[in-house]
N, C-alpha and C positions, 0 to 999 in steps of 0.2 A: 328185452329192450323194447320202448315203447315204439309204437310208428310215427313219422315225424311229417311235416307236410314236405313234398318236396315240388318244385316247381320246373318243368322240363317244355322243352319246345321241339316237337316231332313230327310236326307236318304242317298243312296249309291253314289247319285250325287254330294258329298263336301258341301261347304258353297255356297250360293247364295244371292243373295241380292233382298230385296224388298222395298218398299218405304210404309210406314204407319206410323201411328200416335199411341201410345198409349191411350188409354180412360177410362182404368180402373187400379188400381193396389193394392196389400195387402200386407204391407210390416209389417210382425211383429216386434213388437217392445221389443224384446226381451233383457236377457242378452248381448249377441253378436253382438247387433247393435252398441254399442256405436266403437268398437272395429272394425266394419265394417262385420263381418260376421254375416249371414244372412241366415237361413234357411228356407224351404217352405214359401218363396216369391210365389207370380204371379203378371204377368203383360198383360193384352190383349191389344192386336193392333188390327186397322184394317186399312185396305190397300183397296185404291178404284182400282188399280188395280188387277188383282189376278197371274200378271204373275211371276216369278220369273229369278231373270237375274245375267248372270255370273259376279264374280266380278269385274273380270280384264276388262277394257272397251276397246276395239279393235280400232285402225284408221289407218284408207286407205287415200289415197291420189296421186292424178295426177296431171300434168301439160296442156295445153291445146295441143289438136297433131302438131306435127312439124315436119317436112320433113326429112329425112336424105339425106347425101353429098352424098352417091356411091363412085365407084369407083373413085382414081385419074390417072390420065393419063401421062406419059404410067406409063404403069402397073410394080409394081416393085414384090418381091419375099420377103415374105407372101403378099397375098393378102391384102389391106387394104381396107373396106369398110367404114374405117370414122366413128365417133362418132353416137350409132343408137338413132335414133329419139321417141319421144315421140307418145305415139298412143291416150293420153287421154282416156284409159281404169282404170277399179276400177274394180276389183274383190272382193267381200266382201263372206265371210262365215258365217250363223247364225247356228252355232251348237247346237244351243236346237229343239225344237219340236215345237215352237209358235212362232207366227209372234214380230218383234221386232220393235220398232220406232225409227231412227237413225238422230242424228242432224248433220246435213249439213252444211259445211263452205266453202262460197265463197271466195276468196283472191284476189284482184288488181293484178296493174290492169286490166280491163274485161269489157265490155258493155255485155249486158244481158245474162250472163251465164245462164246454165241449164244443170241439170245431168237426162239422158234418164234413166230406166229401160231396159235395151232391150228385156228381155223377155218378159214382159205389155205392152211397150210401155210409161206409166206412166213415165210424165214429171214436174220437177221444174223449172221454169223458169223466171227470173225477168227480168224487162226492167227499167234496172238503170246502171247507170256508177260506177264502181267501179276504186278508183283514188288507186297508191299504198299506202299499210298499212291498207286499208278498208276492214274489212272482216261483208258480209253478213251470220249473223247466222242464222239457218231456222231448230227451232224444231217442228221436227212432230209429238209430242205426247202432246205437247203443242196447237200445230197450232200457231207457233209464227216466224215470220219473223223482224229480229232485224237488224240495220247497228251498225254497231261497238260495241254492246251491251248494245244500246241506243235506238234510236226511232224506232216505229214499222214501217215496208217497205211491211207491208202486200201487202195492193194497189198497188204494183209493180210486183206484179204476173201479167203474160199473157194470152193470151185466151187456149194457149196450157199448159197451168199448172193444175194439179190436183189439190186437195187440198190438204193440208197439210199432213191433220190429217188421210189422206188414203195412203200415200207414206207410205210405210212398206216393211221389211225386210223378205222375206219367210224363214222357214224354209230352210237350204242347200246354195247352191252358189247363188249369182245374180250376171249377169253382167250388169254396169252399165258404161256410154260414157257420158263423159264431155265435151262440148263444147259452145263457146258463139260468139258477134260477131267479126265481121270484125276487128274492132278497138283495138281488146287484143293485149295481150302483153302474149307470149310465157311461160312467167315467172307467170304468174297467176295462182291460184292452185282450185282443187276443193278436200274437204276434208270429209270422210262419218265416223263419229263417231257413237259406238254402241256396245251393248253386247248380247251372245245370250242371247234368252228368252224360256222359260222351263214355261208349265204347270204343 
């Protein structure tokens, strides 16, 4: 049986979400059952993960860097510096205290994107064309690299790629740079979905 998300509220931190399974449960069958209520129930889960994660799921997202115009000539009064440019930065926040595992969306189109870490170093990186409308999905808690939400594009990782399932979210800020090759298209996105994660 698959894990399911379950949502539980256990201390001063609100509700939180986990992912498990039920495996046992003792539901009397009392007067008030028919009726729907239901007293000294139990139900045990368990969860092969142990972390626990905020509910609301967080997403960040860039476009690939692009230049800005400058100034135009001559110069008129205000200054105009012209629409600012994309720098392909992701700032992501994991506000719990435990590492988090964040799924990754590539977007057309893009020849081999990849999102750095800057602080590690730790790279994702595929060597695949992405046409527009094609998004490469890349869960790291999974270890699963998907095109369109369809075949797996594992094999399309590069020698600079980590693995999947080590790409994680530290606790606090990371900064993270998107870019791919030559052949993109300005309009191409990179997307880092994720919740924090709480021991």
């Amino acid at each position: 049986m698959d894990e399911l998300p379950l949502v539980a509220w256990l201390d001063d931190r609100g509700p939180l979400l986990v992912y498990a399974r039920a495996v046992r449960r003792s539901v009397p069958a009392g007067p008030g059952y028919r009726l729907g209520t239901i007293v000294g129930g139990a139900v045990e889960w368990v969860a092969s993960d142990p972390r626990r994660y905020g509910v609301v799921e967080q997403v960040v997202a860039a476009t690939l860097p692009t230049s800005e115009p400058g100034l135009s000539w001559p110069m008129g009064w205000p200054l105009n510096f012209g629409t600012p440019g994309s720098s392909g930065a992701l700032v992501v926040v994991n506000a719990g205290d435990a590492e988090s595992h964040p799924v990754v969306e590539f977007r057309g189109p893009v020849t081999t994107p990849a999102l750095t870490n800057i602080s590690t170093g730790d790279v994702l990186e595929y060597d695949i064309p992405l046409a527009a409308g094609d998004v490469l999905t890349v869960d790291t808690r999974a270890g699963t690299v998907l095109l369109n939400r369809g075949a797996s594009r594992l094999y399309s990782a590069t020698k600079r790629s980590v693995p999947e399932q080590t790409f994680t979210l530290a606790p606090g800020v990371t900064n993270f740079a998107f870019r791919a090759g030559p052949d993109s298209e300005p309009t191409a996105t990179a997307t880092v979905r994720y919740r924090p994660a709480y021991w």
